[in-house]
N, C-alpha and C positions, 0 to 999 in steps of 0.2 A: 181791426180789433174785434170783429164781430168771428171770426175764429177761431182768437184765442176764448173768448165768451164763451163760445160752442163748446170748445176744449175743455175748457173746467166745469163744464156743465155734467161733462158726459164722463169727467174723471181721467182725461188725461193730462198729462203736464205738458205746456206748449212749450214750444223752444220760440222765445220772442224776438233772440237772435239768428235765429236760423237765414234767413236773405243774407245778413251782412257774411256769416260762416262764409255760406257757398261763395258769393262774392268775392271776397277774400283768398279763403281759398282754397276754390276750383277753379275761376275763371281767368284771375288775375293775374298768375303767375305765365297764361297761355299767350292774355294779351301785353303783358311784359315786355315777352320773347318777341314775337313779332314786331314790336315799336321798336327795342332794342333794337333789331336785327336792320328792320328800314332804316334808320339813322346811322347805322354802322355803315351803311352802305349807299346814303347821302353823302357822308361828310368823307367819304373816301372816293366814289366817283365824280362828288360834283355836280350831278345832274342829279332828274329824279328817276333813275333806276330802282331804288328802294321803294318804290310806293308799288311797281310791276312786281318786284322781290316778294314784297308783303303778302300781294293780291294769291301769286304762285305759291307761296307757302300754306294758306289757306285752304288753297285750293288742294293740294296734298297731303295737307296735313289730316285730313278727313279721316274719320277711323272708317276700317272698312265693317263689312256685314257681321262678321265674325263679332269686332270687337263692340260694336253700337247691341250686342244679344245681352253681353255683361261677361266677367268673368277673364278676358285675354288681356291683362295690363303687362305694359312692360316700361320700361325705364325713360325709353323718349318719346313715347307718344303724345301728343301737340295737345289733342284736344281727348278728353276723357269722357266717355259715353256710358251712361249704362241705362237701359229704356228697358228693364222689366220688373215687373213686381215681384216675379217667384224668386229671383236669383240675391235674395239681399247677404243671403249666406257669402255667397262667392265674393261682396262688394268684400264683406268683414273680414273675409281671410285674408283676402287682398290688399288691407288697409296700408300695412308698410310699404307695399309696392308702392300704393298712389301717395303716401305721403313722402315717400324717397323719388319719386317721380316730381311731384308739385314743387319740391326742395331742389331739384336738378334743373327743371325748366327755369326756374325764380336765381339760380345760381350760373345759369348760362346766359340770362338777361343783363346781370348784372356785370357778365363780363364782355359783352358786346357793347355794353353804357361805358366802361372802362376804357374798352380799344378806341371808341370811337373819341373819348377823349383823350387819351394820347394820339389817336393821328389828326384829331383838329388843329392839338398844341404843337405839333411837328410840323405841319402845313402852317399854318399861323407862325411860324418864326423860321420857316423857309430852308429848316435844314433835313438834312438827309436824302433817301430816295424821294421828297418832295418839295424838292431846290428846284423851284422856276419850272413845274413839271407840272402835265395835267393829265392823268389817265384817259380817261373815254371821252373828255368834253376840251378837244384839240382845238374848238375856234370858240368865237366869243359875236355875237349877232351887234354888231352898234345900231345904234338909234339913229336913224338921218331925220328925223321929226324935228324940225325948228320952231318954234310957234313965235 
């Protein structure tokens, strides 16, 4: 609060929502994608390949030097950088870009959440290509522990 204080002191209007915005949505839509994607990719291998999946994605998803300067947006980039003061011009022309971007990642999450409930509900009543079948995770470890 002692910002916004600051803010009306010195005559500018504070944005009191501005965390929850960004929140919302810049971040959310990215870390969506990536839970989506792990769970799509739990409930379909069976093991926890999705959490490696995750980590991988992360790790490529990085914008490179170019895009982290501001100004290179495009359609499916994971995570959205911009780290300079001078360039705010280029955020604003680019606005549609990143709002059709954040609506694409948030619209691809949501269909990874989808798939991965129908192949839960397919495995779960045992029919089709996963009738008594198990992709990657072919054995099963029993417990000899008797206590």
């Amino acid at each position: 609060m002692t910002l916004v204080r600051f803010c009306k002191e010195t005559g500018i209007q504070p944005d009191v929502f501005a965390f929850v915005k960004y929140a919302l949505l810049w971040i959310l839509p990215t870390v969506m994608l990536v839970m989506a994607m792990g769970l799509f990719l739990t409930i379909l291998t069976e093991n926890y390949s999705g959490i490696l999946f995750t980590g991988l994605l992360w790790l490529t998803g990085r914008p490179s030097m170019g895009k982290i300067a501001g100004g290179n947006y495009s359609l499916f980039d994971l995570i959205i950088r911009h780290n300079t003061l001078k360039g705010y011009g280029r955020m604003t022309e680019n606005l549609p870009m990143l709002t059709l971007n954040r609506a694409a990642i948030s619209g691809m999450a949501l269909l990874f959440v989808a798939l991965a409930i129908i192949v839960y509900e397919t495995r779960r009543k045992g029919v089709g290509i996963f009738e008594k079948r198990k992709f990657f995770n072919g054995f099963k470890v029993k417990c000899t522990y008797k206590p």
